[in-house]
KENU-15641 format. One record per residue (C-alpha): residue in three letters; z, x, y; residue number from 1. Coordinates in pm, 1 decimal. Layout:
REM residues N
<pt 'ALA',<Z,X,Y>,NUM>
...
END
This chain:
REM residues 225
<pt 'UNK',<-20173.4,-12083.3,1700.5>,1>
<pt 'UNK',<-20279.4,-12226.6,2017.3>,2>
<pt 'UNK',<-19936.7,-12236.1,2306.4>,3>
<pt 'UNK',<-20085.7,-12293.5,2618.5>,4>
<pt 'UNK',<-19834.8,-12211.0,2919.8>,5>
<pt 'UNK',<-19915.1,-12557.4,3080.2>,6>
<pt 'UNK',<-20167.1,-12807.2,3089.4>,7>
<pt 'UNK',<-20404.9,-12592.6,3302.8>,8>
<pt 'UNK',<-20405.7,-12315.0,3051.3>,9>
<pt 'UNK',<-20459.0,-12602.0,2738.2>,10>
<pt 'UNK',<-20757.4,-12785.0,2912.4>,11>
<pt 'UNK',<-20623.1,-13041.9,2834.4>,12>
<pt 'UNK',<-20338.3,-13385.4,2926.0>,13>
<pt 'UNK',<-20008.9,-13338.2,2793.9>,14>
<pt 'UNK',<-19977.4,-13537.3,2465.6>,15>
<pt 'UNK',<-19593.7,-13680.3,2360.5>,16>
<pt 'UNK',<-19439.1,-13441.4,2138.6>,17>
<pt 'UNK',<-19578.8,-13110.9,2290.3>,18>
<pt 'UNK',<-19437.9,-12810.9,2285.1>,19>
<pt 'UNK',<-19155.5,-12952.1,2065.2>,20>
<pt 'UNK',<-19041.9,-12737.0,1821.3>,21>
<pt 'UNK',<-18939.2,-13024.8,1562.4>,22>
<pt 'UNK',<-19270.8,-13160.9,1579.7>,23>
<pt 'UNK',<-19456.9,-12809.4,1474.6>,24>
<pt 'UNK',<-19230.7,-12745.1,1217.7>,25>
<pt 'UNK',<-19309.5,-13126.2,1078.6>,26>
<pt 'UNK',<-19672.2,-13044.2,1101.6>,27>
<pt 'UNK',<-19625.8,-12743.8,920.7>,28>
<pt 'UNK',<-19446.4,-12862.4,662.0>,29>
<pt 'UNK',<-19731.7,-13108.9,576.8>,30>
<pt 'UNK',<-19988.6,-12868.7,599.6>,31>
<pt 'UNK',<-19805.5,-12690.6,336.7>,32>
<pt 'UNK',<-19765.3,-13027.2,135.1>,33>
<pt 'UNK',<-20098.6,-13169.8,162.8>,34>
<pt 'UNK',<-20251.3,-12792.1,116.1>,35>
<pt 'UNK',<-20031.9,-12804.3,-225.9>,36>
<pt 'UNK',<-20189.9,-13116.1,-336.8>,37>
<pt 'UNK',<-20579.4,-13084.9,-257.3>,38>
<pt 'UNK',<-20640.6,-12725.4,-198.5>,39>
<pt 'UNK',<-20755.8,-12627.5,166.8>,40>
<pt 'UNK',<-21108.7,-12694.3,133.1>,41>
<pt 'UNK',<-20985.0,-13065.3,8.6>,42>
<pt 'UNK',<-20771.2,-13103.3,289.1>,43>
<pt 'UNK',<-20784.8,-13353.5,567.9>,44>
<pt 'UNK',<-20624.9,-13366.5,906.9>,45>
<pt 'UNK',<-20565.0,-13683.9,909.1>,46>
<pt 'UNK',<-20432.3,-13671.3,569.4>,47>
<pt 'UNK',<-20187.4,-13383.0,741.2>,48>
<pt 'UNK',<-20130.2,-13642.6,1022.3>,49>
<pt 'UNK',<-19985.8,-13862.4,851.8>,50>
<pt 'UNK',<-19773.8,-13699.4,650.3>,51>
<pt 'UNK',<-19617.7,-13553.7,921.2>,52>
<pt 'UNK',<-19605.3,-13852.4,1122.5>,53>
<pt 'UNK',<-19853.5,-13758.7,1424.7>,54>
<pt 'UNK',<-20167.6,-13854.9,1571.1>,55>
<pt 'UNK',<-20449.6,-13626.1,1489.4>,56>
<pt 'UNK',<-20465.0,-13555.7,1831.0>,57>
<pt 'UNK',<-20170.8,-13386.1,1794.8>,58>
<pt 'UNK',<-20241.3,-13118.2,1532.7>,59>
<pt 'UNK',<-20578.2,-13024.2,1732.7>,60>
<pt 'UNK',<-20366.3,-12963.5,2008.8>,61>
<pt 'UNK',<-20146.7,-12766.7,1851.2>,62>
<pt 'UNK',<-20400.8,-12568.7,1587.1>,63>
<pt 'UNK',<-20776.1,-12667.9,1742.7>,64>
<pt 'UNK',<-20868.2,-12681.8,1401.4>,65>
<pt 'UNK',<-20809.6,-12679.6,1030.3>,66>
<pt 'UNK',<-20886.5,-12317.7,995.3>,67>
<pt 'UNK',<-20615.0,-12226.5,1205.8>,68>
<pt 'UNK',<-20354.1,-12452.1,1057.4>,69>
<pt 'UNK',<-20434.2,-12259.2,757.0>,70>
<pt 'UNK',<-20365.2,-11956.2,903.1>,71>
<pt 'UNK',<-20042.9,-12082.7,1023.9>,72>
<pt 'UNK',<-19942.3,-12251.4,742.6>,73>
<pt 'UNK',<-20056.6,-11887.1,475.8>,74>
<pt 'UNK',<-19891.9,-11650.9,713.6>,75>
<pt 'UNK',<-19558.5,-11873.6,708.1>,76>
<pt 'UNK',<-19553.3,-11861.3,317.7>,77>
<pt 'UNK',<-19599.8,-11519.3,326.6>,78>
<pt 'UNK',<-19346.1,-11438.2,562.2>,79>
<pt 'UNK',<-19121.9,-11579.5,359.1>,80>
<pt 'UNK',<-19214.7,-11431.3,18.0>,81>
<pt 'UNK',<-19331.4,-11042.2,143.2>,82>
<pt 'UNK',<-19128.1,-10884.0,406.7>,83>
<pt 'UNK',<-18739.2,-10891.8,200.2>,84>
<pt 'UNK',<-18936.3,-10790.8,-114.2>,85>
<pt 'UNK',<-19153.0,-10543.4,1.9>,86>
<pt 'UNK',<-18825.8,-10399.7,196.6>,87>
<pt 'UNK',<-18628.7,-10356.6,-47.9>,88>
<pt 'UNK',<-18887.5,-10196.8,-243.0>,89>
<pt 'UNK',<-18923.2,-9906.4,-3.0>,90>
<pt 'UNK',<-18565.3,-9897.8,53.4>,91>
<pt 'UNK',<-18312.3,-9627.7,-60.0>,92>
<pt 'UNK',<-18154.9,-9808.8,-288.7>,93>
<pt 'UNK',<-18105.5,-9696.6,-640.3>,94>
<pt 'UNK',<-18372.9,-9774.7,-875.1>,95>
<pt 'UNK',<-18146.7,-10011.0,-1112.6>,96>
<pt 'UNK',<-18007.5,-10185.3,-806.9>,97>
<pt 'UNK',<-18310.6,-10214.6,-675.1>,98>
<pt 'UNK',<-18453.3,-10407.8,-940.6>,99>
<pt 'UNK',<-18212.1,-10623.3,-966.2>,100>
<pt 'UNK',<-18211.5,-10689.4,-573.5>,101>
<pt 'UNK',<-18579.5,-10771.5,-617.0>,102>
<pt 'UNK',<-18573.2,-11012.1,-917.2>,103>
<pt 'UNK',<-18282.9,-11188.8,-688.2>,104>
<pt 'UNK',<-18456.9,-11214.6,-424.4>,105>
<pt 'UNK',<-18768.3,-11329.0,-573.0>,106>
<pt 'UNK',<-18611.4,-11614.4,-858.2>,107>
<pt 'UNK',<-18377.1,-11726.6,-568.0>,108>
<pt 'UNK',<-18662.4,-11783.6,-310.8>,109>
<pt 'UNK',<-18921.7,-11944.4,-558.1>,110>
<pt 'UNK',<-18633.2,-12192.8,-738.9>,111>
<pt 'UNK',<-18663.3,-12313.0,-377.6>,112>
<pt 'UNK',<-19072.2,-12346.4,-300.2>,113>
<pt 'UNK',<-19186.0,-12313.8,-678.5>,114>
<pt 'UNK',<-19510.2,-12370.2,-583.2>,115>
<pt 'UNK',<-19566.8,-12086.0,-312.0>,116>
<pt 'UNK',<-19714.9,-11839.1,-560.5>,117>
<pt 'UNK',<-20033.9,-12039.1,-675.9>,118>
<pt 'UNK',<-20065.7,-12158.5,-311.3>,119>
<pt 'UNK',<-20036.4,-11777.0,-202.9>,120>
<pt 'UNK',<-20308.0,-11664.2,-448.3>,121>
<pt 'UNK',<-20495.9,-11946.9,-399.8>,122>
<pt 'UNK',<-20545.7,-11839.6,-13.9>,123>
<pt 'UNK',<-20593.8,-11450.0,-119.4>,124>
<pt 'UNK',<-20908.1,-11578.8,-407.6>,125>
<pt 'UNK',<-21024.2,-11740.2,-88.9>,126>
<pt 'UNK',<-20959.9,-11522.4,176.8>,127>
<pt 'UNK',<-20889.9,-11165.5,78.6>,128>
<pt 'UNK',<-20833.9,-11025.0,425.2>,129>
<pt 'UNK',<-20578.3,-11223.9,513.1>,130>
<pt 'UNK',<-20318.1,-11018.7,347.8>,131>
<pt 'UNK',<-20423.1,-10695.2,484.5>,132>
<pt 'UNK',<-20422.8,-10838.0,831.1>,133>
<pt 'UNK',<-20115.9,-11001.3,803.0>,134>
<pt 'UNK',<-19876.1,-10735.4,608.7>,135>
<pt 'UNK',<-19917.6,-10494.0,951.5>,136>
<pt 'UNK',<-19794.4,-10783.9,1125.5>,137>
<pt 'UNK',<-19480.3,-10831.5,929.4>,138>
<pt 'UNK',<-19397.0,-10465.2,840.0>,139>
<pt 'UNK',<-19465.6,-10337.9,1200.4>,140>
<pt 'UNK',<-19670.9,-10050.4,1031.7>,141>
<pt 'UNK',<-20085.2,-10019.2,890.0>,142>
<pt 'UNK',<-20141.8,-10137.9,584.8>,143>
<pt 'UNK',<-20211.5,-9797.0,423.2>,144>
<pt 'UNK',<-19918.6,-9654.8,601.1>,145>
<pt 'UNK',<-19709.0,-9938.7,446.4>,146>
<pt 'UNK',<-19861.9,-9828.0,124.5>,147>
<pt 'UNK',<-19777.3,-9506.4,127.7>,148>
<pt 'UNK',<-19425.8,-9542.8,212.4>,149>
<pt 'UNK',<-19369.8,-9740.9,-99.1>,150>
<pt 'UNK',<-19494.7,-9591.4,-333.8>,151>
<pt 'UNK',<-19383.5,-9207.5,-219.4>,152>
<pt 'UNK',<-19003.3,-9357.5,-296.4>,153>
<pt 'UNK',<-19098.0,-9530.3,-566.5>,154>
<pt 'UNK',<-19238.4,-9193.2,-743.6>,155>
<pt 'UNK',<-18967.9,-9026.3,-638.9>,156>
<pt 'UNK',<-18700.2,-9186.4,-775.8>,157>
<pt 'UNK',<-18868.9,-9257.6,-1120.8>,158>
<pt 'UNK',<-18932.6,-8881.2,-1122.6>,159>
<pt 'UNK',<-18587.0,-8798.4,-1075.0>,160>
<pt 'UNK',<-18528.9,-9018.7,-1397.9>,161>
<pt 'UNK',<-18775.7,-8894.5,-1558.7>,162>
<pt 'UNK',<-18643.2,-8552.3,-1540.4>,163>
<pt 'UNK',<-18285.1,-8649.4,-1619.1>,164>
<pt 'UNK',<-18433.7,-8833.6,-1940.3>,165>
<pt 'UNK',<-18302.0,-9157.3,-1879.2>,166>
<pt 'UNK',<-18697.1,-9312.7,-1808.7>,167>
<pt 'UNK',<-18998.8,-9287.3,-1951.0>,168>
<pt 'UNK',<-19290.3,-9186.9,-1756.0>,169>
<pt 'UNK',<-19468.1,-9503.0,-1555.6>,170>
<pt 'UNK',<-19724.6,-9490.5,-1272.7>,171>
<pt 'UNK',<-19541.8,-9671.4,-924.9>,172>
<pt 'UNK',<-19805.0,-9888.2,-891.2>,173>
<pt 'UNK',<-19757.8,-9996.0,-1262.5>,174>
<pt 'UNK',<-19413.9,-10019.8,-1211.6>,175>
<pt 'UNK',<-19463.1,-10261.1,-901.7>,176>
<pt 'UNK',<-19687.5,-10470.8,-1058.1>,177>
<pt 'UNK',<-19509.5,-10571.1,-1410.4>,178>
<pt 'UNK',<-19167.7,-10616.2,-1237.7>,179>
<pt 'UNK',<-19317.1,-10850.9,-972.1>,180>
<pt 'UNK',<-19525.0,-11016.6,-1239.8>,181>
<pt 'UNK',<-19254.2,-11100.2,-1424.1>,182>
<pt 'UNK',<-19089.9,-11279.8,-1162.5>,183>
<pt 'UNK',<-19399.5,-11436.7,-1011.9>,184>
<pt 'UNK',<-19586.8,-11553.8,-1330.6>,185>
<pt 'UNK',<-19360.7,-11855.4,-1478.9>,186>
<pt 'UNK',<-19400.5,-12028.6,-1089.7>,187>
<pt 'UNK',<-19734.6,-11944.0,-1042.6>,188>
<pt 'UNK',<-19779.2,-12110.6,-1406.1>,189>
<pt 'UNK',<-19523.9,-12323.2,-1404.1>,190>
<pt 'UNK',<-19731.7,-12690.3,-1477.5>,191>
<pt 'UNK',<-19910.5,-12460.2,-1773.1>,192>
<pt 'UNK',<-19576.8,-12373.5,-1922.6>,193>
<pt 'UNK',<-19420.1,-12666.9,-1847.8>,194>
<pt 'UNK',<-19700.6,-12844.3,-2055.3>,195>
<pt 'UNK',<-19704.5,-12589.7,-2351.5>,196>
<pt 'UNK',<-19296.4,-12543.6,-2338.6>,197>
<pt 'UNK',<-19225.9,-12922.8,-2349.1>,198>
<pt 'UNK',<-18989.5,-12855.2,-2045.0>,199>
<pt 'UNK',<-18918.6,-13175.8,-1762.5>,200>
<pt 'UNK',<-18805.5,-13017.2,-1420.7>,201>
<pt 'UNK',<-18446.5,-12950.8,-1558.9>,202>
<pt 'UNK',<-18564.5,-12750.2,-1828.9>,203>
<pt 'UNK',<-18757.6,-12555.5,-1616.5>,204>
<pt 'UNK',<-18447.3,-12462.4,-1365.6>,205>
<pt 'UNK',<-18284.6,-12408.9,-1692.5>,206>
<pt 'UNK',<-18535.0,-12130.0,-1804.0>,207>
<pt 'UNK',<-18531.5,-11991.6,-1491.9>,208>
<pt 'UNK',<-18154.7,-11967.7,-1484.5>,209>
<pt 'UNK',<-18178.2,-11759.6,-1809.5>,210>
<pt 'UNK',<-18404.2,-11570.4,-1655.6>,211>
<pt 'UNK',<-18189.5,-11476.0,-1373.0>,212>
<pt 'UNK',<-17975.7,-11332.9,-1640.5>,213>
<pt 'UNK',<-18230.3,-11154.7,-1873.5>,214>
<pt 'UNK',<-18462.9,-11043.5,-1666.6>,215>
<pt 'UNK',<-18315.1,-10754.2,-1530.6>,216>
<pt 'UNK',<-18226.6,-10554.1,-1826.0>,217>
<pt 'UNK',<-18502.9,-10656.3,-2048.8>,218>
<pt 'UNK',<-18697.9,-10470.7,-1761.5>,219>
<pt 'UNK',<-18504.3,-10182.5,-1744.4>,220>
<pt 'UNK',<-18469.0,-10129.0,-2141.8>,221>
<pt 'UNK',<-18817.0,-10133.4,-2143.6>,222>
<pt 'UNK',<-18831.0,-9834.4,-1928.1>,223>
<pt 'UNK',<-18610.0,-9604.6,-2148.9>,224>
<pt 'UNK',<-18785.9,-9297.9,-2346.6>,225>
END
């Protein structure tokens, strides 16, 4: 993201709006919108423009160019979806709690943006590396590092489970992956389901409401020996 000090350092007049907080945020916000509706590569800036009710002139002064409103826009989603998930993951926290702080935080965010997961893997079919430069950034630590960290709680605590015979035996990875799939899936598919499941948008908060409810155990009893 391009935040030249003054106009010296831009290259460039002053345009109305600059430097305005409100005014990024609006720009933003369309980017995400219009990135929603056409896909990146279908995309226009002036499309983005006037959605968020600027001159084009504008969002090149701000981004210099649609690749870096991208950026902007992917590493914003992310932000919001990774970091509390991915935390509380790692953390301490017992391994039943833990679940069901994860399926919170994960139903409560995408109720709110139910489209951020096929955006999200969208951008990661498209551009792999963005992830992998952009978790360091959040997390403060290397990717592999990061990793690591995860996965050696993980293991541990399903070990000490294991041992007390109150858990079958599941790989951390494998564990990762189903209970975030389970929460992810019915947003990333949601037009699919709500085509196949006859569901308008109140049937679909409905479902996910029950979900908020089911989820959790139906995960864990599916761990039991």
């Amino acid at each position: 993201m391009v935040k030249p000090n003054d106009q010296r350092q831009a290259g460039t007049a002053r345009l109305p709006g600059a430097h305005d907080g409100d005014t990024e945020h609006r720009i933003l916000e369309a980017a995400h919108a219009v990135f929603l509706r056409r896909g990146t590569a279908g995309a226009r800036m002036q499309e983005i423009a006037d959605e968020a009710g600027v001159n084009k002139a504008l969002l090149h002064y701000y981004f210099r160019t649609k690749d870096r409103l991208a950026q902007a826009v992917f590493q914003r989603a992310a932000q919001q979806l990774f970091p509390s998930v991915l935390a509380a993951l790692a953390s301490d926290t017992p391994l039943e709690a833990k679940v069901a702080q994860v399926v919170q935080l994960e139903l409560d965010h995408l109720t709110r943006r139910p489209y951020l997961p096929g955006y999200i893997l969208s951008e990661l079919h498209h551009h792999p590396d963005r992830l992998t430069q952009l978790i360091p950034l959040m997390l403060g630590v290397p990717l592999d590092e990061a990793r690591r960290g995860l996965f050696t709680v993980l293991r541990h605590q399903i070990d000490e489970r294991v041992r007390a015979g109150t858990m079958r035996r599941i790989a951390p990875e494998q564990f990762v992956v189903n209970l975030l799939a389970l929460c992810v899936f019915p947003f990333a598919a949601r037009p699919m389901l709500m085509a196949m499941l006859g569901f308008d948008a109140a049937d679909f908060e409905q479902f996910i409401a029950r979900r908020r409810k089911e989820l959790v155990p139906f995960f864990l009893g599916a761990l039991r020996p």
